[in-house]
N, CA, C and O atoms as a MOPAC input file, in Angstrom:
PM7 MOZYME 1SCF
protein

 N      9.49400 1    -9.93500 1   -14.82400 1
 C      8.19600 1    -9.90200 1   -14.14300 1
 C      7.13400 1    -9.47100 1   -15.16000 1
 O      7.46900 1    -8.44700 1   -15.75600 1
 N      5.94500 1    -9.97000 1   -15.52300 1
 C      5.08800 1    -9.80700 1   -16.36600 1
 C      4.37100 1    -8.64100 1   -16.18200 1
 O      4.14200 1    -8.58000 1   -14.97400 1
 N      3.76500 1    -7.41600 1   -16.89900 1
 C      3.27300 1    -6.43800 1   -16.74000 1
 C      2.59600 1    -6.81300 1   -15.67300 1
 O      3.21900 1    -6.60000 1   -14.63300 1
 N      1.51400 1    -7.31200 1   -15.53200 1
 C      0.23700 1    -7.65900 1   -15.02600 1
 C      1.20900 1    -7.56800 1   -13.47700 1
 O      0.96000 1    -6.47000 1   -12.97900 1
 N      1.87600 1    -8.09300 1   -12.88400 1
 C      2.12300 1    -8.76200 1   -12.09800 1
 C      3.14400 1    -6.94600 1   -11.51300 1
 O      3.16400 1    -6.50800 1   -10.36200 1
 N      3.68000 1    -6.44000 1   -12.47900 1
 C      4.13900 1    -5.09300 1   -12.41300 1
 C      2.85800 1    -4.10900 1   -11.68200 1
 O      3.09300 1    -3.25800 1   -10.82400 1
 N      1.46600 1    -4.42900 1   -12.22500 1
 C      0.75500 1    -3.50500 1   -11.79900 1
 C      0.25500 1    -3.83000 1   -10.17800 1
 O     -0.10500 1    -3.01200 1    -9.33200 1
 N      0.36700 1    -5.30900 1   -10.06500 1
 C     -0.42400 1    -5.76800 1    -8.66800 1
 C      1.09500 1    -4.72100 1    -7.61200 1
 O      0.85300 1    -3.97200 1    -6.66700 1
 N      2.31900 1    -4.97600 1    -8.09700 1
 C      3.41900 1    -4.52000 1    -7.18900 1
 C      2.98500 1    -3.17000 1    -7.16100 1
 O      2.99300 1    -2.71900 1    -6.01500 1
 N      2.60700 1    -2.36600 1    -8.04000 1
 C      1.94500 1    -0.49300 1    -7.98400 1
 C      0.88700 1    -0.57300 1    -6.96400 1
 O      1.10100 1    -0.08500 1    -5.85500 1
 N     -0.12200 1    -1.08600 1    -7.20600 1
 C     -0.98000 1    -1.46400 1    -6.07500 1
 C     -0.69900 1    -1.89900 1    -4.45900 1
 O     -1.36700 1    -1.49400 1    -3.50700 1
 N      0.27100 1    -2.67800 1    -4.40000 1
 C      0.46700 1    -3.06800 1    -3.57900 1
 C      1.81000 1    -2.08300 1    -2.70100 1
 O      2.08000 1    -2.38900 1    -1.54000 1
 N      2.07200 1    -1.67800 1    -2.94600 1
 C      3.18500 1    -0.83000 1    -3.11700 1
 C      2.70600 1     0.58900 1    -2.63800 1
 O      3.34400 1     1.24900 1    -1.81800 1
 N      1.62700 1     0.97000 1    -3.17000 1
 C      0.62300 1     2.16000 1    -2.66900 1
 C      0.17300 1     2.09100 1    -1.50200 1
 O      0.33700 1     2.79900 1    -0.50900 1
 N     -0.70600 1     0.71300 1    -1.79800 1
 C     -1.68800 1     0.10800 1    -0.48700 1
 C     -0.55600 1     0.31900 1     0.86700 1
 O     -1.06800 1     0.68600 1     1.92500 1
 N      0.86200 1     0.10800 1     0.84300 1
 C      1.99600 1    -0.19800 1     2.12000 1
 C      1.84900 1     1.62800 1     2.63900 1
 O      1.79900 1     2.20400 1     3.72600 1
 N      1.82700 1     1.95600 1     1.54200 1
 C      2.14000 1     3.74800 1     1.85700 1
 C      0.80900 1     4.37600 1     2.47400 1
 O      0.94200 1     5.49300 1     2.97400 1
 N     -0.11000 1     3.95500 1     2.49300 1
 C     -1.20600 1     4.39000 1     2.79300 1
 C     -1.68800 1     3.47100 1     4.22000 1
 O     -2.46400 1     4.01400 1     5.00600 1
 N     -1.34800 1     2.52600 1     4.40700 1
 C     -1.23400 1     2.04900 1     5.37700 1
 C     -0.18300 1     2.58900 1     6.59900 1
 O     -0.53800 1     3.12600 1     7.64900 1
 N      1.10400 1     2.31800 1     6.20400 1
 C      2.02100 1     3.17700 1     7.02200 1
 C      1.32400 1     4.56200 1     7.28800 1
 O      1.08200 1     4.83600 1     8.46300 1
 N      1.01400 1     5.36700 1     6.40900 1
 C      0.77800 1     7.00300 1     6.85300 1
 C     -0.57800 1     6.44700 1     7.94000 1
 O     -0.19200 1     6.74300 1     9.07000 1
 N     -1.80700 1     5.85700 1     8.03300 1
 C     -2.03500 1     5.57400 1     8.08800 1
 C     -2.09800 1     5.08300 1    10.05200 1
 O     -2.68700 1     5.71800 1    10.92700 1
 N     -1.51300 1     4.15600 1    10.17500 1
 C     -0.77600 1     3.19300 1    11.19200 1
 C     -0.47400 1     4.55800 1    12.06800 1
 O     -1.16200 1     4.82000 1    13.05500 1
 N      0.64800 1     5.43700 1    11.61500 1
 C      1.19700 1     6.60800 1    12.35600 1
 C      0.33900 1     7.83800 1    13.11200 1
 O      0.52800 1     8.43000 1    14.17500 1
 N     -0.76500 1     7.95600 1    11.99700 1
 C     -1.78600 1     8.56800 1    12.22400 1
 C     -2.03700 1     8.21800 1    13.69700 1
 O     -1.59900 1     8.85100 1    14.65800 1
 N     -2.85700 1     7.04400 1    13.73800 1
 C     -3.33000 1     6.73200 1    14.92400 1
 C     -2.67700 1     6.56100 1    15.92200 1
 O     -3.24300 1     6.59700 1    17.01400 1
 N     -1.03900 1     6.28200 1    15.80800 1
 C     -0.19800 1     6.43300 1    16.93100 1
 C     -0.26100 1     7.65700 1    17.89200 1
 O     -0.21100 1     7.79100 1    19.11500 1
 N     -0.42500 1     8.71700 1    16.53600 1
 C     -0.50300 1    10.11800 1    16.88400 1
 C     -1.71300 1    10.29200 1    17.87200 1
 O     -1.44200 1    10.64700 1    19.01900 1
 N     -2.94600 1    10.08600 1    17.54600 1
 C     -4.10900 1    10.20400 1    17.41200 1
 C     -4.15500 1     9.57900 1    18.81400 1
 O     -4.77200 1    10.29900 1    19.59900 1
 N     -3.63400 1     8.34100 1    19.40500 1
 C     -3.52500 1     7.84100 1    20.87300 1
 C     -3.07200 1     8.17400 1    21.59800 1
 O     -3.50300 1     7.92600 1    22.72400 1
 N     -1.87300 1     8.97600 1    21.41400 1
 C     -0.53100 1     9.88800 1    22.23000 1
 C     -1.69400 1    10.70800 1    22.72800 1
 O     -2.02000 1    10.65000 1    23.91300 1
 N     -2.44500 1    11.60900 1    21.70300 1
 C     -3.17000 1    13.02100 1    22.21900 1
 C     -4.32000 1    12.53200 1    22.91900 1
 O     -4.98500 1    13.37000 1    23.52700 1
 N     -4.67700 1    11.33900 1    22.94700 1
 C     -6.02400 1    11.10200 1    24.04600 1
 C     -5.90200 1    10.87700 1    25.04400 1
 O     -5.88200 1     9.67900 1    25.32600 1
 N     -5.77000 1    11.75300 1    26.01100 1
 C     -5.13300 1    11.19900 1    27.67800 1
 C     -6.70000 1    11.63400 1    28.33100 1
 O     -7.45900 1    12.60200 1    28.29800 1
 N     -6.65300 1    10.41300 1    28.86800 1
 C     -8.32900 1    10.17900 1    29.66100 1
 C     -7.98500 1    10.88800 1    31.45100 1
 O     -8.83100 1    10.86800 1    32.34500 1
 N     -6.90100 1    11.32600 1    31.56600 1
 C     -6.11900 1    11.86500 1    33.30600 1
 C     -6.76400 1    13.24300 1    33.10900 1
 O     -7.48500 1    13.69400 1    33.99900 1
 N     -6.53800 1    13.92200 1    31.99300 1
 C     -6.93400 1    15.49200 1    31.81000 1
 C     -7.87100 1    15.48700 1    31.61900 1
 O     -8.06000 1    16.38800 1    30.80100 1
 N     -9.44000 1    14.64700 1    32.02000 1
 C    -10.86300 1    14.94300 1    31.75100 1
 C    -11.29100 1    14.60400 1    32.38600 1
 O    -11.25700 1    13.37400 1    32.34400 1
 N    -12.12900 1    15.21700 1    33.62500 1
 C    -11.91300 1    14.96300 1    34.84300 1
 C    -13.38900 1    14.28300 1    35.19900 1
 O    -13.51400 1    13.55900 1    36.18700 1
 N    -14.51200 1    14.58800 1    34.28900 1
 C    -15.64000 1    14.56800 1    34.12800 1
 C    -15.75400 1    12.77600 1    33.70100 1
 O    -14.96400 1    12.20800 1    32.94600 1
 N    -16.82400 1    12.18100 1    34.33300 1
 C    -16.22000 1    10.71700 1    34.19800 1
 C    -16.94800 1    10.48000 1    32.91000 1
 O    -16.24000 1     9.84200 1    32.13000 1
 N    -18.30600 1    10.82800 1    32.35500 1
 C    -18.81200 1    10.99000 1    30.63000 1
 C    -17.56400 1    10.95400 1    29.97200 1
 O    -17.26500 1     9.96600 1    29.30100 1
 N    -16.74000 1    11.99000 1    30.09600 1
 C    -16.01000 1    12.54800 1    28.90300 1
 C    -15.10700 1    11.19900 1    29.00400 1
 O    -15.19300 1    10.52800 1    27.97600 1
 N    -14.12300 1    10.55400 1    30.16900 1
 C    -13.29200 1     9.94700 1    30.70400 1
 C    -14.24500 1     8.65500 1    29.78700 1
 O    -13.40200 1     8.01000 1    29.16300 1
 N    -15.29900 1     8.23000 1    29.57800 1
 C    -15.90500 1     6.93900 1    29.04800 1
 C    -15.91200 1     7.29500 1    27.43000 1
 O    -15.89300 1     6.35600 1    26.63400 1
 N    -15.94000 1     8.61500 1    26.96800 1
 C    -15.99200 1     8.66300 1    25.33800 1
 C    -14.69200 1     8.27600 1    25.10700 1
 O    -14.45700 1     7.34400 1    24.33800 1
 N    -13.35200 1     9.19400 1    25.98200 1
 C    -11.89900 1     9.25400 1    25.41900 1
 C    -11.88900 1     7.68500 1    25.43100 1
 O    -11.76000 1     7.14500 1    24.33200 1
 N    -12.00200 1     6.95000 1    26.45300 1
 C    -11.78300 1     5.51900 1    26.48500 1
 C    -12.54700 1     4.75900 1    25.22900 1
 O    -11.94700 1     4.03800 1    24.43200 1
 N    -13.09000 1     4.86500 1    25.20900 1
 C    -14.05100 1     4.15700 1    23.77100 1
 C    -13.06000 1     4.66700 1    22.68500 1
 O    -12.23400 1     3.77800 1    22.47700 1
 N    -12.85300 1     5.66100 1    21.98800 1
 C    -11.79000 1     6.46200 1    21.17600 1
 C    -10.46600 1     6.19700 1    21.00600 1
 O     -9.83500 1     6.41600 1    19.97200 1
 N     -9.98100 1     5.66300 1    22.14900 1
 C     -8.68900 1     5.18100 1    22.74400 1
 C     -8.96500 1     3.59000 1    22.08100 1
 O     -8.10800 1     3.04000 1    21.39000 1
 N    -10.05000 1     3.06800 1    22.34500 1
 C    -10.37400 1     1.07000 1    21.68500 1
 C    -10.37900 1     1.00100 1    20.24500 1
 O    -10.03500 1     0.08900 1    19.49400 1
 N    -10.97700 1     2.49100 1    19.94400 1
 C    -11.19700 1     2.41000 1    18.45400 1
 C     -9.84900 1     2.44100 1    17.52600 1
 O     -9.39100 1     1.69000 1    16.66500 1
 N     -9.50500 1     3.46900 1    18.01900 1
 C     -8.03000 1     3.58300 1    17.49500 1
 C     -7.19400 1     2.68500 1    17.33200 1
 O     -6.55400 1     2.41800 1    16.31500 1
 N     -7.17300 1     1.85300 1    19.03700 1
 C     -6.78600 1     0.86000 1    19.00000 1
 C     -7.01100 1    -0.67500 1    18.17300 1
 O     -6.29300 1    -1.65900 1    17.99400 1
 N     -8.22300 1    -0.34600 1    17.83700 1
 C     -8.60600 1    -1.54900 1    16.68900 1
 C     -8.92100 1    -1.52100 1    15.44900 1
 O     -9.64800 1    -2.30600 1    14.84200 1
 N     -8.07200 1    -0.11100 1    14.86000 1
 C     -7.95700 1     0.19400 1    13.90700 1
 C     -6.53300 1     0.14400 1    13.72000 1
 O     -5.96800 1    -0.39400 1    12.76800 1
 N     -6.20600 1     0.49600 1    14.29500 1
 C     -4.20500 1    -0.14300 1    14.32300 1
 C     -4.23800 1    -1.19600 1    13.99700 1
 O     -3.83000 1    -1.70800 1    12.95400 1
 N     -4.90300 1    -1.77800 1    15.16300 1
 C     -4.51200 1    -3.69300 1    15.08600 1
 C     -4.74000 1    -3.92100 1    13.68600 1
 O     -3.74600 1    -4.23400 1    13.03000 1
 N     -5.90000 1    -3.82500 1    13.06300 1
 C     -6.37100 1    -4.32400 1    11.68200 1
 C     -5.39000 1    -3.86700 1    10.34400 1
 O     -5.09200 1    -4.59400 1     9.39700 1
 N     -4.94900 1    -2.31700 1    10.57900 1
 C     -4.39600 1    -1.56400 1     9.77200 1
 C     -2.68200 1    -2.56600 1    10.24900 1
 O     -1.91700 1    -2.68200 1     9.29200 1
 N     -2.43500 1    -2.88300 1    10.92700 1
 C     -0.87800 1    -3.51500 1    11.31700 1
 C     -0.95800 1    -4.89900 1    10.50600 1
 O      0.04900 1    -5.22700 1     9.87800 1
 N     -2.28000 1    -5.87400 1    10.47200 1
 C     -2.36100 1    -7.26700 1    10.17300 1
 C     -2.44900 1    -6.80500 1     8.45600 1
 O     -1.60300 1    -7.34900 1     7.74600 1
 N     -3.41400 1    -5.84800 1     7.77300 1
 C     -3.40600 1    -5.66500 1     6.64700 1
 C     -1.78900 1    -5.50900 1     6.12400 1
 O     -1.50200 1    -6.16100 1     5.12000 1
 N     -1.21800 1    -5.06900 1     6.45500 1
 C      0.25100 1    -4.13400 1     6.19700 1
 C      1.29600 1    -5.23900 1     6.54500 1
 O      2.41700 1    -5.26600 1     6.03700 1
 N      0.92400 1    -5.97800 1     7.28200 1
 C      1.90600 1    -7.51400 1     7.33200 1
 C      1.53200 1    -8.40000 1     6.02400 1
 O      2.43600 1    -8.98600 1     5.42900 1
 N      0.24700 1    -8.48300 1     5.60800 1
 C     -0.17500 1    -8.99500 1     4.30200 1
 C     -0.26900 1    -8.50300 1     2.87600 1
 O     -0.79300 1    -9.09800 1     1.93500 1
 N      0.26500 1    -7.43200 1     2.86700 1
 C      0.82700 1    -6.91500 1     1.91400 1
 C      2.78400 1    -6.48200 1     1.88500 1
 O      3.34700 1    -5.86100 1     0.98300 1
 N      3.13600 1    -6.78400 1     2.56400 1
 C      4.39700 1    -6.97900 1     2.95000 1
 C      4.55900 1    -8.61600 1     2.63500 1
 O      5.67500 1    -8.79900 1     2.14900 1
 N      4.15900 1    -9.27700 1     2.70000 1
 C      4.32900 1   -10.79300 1     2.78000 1
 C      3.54400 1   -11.05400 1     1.17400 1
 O      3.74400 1   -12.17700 1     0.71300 1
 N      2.86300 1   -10.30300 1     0.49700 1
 C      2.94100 1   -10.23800 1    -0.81500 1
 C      3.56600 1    -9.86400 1    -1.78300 1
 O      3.51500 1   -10.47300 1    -2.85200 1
 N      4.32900 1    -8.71200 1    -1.58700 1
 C      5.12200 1    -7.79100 1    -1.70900 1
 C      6.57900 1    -9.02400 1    -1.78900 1
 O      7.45800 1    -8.98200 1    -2.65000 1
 N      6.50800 1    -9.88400 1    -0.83200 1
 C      7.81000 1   -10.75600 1    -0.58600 1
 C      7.69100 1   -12.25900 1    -1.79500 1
 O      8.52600 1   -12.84300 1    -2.48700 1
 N      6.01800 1   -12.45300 1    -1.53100 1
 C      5.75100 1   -13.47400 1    -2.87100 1
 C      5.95800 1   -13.16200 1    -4.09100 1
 O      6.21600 1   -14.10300 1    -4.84200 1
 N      5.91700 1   -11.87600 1    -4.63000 1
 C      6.32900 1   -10.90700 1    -5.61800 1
 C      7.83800 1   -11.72700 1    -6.24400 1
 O      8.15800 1   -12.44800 1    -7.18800 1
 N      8.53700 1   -11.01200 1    -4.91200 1
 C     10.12400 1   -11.06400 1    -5.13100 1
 C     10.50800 1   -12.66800 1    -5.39000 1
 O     11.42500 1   -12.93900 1    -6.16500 1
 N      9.84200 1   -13.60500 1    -4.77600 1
 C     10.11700 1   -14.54900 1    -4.67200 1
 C      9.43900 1   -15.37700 1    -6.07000 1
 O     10.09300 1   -16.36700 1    -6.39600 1
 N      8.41900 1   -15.13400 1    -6.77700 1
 C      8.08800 1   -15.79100 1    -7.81900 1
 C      7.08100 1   -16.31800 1    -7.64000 1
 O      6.41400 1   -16.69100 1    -8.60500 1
 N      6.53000 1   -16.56800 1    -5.95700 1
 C      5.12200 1   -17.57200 1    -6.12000 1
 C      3.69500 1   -16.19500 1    -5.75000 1
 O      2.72500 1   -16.54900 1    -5.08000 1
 N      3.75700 1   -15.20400 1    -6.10800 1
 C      2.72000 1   -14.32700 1    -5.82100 1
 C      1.81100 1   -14.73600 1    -6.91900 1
 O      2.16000 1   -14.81400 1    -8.09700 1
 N     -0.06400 1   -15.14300 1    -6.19800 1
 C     -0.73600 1   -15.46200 1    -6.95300 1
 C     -0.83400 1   -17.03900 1    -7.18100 1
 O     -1.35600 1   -17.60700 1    -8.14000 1
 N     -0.04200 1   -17.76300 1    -5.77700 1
 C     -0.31700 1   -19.22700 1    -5.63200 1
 C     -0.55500 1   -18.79300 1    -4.02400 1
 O     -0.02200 1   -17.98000 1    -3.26800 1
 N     -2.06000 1   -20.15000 1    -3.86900 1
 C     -2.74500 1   -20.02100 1    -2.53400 1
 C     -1.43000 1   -20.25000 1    -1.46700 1
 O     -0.36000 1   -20.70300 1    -1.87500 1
 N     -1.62800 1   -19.92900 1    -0.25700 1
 C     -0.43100 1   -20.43200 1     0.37100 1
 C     -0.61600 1   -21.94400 1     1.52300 1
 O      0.15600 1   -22.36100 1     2.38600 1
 N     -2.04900 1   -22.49300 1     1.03900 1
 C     -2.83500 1   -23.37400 1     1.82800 1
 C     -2.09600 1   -24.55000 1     0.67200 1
 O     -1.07500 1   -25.22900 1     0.78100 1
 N     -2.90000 1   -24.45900 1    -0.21300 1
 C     -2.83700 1   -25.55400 1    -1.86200 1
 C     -2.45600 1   -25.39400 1    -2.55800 1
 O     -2.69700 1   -26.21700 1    -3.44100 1
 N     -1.51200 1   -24.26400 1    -2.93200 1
 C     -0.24500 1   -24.21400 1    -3.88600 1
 C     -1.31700 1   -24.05600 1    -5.21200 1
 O     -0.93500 1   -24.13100 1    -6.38000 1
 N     -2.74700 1   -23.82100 1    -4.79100 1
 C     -3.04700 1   -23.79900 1    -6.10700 1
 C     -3.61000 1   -22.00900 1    -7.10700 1
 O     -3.77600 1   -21.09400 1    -6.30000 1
 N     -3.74400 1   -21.78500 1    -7.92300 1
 C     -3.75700 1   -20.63600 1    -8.64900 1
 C     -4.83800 1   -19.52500 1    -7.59500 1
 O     -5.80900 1   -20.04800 1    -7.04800 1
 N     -4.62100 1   -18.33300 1    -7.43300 1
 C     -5.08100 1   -17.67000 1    -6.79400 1
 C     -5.89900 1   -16.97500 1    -8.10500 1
 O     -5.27100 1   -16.30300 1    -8.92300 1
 N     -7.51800 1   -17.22200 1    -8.24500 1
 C     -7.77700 1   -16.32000 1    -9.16800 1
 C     -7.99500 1   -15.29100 1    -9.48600 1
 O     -8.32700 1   -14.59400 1    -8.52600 1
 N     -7.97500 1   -14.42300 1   -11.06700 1
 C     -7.44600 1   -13.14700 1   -11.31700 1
 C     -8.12800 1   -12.12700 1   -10.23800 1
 O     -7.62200 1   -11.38900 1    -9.39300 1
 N     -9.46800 1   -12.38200 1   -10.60600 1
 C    -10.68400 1   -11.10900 1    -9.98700 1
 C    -10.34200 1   -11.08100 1    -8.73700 1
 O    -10.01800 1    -9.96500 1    -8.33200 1
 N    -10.29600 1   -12.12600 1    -7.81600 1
 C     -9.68200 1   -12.29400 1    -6.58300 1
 C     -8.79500 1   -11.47400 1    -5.87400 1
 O     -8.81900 1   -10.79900 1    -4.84400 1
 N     -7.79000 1   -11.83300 1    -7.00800 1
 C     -6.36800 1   -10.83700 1    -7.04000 1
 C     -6.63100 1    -9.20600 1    -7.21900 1
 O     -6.14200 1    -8.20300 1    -6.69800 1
 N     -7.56700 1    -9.43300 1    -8.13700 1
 C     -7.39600 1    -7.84400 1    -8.39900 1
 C     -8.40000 1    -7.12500 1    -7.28800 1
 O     -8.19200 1    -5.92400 1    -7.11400 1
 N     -9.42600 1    -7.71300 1    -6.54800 1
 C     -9.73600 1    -6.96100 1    -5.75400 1
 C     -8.86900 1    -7.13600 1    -4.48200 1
 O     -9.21900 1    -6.27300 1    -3.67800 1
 N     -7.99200 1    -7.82000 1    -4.03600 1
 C     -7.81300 1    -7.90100 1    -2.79800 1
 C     -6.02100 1    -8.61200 1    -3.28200 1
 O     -5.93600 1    -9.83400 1    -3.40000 1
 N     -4.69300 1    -7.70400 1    -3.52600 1
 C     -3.84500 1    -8.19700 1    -4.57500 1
 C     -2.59700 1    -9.08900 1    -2.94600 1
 O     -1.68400 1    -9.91400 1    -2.90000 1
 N     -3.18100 1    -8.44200 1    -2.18500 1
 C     -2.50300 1    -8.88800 1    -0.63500 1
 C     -2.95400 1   -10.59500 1    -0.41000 1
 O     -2.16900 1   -11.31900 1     0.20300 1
 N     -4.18600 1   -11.12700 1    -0.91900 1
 C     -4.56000 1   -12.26400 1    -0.44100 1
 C     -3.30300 1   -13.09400 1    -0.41000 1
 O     -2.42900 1   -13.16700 1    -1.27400 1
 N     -3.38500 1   -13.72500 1     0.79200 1
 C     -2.48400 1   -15.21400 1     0.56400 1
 C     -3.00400 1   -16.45300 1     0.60400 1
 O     -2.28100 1   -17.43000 1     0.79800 1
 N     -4.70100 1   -16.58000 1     0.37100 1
 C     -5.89900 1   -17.54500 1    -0.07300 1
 C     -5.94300 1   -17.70100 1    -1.23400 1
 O     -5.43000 1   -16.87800 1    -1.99300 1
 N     -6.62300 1   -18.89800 1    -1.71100 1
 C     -7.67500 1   -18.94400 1    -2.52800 1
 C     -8.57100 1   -18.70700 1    -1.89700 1
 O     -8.45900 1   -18.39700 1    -0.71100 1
 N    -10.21000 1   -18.82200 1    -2.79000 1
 C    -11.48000 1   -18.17700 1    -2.34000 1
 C    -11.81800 1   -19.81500 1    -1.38400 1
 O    -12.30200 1   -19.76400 1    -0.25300 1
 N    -11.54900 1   -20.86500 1    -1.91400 1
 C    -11.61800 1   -22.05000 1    -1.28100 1
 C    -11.36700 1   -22.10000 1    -0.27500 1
 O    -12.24300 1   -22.20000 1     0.58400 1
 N     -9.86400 1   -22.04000 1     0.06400 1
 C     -9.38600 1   -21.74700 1     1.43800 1
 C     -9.54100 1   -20.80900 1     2.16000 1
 O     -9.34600 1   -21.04700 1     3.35200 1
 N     -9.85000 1   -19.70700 1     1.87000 1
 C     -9.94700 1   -18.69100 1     2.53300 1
 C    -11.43300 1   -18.62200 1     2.97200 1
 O    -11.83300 1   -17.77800 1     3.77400 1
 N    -12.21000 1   -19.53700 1     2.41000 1
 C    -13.95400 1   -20.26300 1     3.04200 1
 C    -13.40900 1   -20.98200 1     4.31400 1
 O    -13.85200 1   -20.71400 1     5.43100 1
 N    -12.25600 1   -22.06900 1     4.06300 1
 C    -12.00800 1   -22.84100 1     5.09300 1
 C    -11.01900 1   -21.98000 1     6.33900 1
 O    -11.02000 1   -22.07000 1     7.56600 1
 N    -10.56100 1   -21.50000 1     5.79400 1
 C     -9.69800 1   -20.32700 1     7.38400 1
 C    -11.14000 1   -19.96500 1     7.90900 1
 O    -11.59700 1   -20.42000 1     8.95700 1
 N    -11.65300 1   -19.30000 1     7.26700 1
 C    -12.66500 1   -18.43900 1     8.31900 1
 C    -13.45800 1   -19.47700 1     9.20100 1
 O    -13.59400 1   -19.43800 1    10.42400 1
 N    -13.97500 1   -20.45800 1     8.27600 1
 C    -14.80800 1   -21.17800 1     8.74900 1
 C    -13.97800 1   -22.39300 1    10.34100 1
 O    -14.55000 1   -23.06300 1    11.20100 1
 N    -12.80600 1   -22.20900 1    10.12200 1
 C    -11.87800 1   -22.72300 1    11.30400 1
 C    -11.54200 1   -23.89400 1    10.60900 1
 O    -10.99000 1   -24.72200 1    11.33400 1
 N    -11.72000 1   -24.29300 1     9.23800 1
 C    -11.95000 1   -25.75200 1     8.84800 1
 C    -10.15200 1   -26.08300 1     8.81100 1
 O     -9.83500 1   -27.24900 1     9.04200 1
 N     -9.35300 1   -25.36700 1     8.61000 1
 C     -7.54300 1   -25.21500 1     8.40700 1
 C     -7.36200 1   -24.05500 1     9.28600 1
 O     -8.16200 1   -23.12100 1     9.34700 1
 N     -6.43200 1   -24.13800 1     9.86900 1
 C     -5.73500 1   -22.77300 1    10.23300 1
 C     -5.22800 1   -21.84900 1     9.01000 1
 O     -5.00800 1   -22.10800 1     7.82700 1
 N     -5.14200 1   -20.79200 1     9.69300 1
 C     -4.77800 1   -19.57800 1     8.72400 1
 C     -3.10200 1   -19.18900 1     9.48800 1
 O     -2.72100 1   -18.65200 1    10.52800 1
 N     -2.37400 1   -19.89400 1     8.13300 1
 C     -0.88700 1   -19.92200 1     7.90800 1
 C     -0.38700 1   -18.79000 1     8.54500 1
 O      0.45100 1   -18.87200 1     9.44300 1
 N     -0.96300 1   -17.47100 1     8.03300 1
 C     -0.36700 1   -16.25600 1     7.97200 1
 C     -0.70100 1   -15.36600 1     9.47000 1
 O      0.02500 1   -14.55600 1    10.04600 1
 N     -1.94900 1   -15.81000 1     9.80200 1
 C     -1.37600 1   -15.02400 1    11.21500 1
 C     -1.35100 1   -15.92600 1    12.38900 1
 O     -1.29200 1   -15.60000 1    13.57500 1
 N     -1.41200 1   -17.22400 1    11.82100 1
 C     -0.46800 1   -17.84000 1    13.15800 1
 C      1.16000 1   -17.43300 1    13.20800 1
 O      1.82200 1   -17.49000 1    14.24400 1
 N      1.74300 1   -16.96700 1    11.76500 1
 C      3.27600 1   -17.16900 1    12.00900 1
 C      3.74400 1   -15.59400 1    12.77800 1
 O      4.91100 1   -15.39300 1    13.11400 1

């Protein structure tokens, strides 16, 4: 495995650990918000808002952590750093800010934009 490609796995590898601690956090963090013990219906509308947030900070923190897991697997497998749309070169800067992508910057214009589906969280 080429240094370079050694350091994206440190990175990426971190990024899983910080995510997991992370992920748990807020498990925690939802357990202790029970909207039954606040009897006051204000308070009963903040916990609930708090309770969404959390909740959609999981969700995001769960989809990030599947995409670095599924990089983590392109790693092992040899194609980390090929788009997973066009098989074509994922570039460096790209990589190095964001080492989880499974885009190019091309495709990853066309996922958002709806122009292709996005491989990775349909599966």
């Amino acid at each position: 495995m080429p240094s370079q490609f050694r350091r994206y796995e440190e990175r990426l590898r971190h990024q899983q650990q910080q995510l997991e601690r992370s992920l748990l956090t807020a498990v925690e963090q939802g357990r202790q918000t029970v909207a039954e013990d606040t009897p006051d219906v204000a308070d009963q509308a903040v916990l609930s808002y708090q309770k969404e947030m959390i909740f959609s900070q999981g969700t995001e923190g769960h989809n990030q952590l599947s995409l670095v897991r599924l990089a983590l697997e392109r790693l092992g497998e040899g194609s980390f750093g090929e788009c997973l749309h066009c098989g074509q070169a994922i570039g460096e800067k790209r990589l190095e800010a964001l080492p989880w992508t499974p885009y190019c910057i091309e495709c990853q214009e066309k996922v958002e934009s709806g122009e292709i589906d996005d491989m990775v969280r349909a599966a």
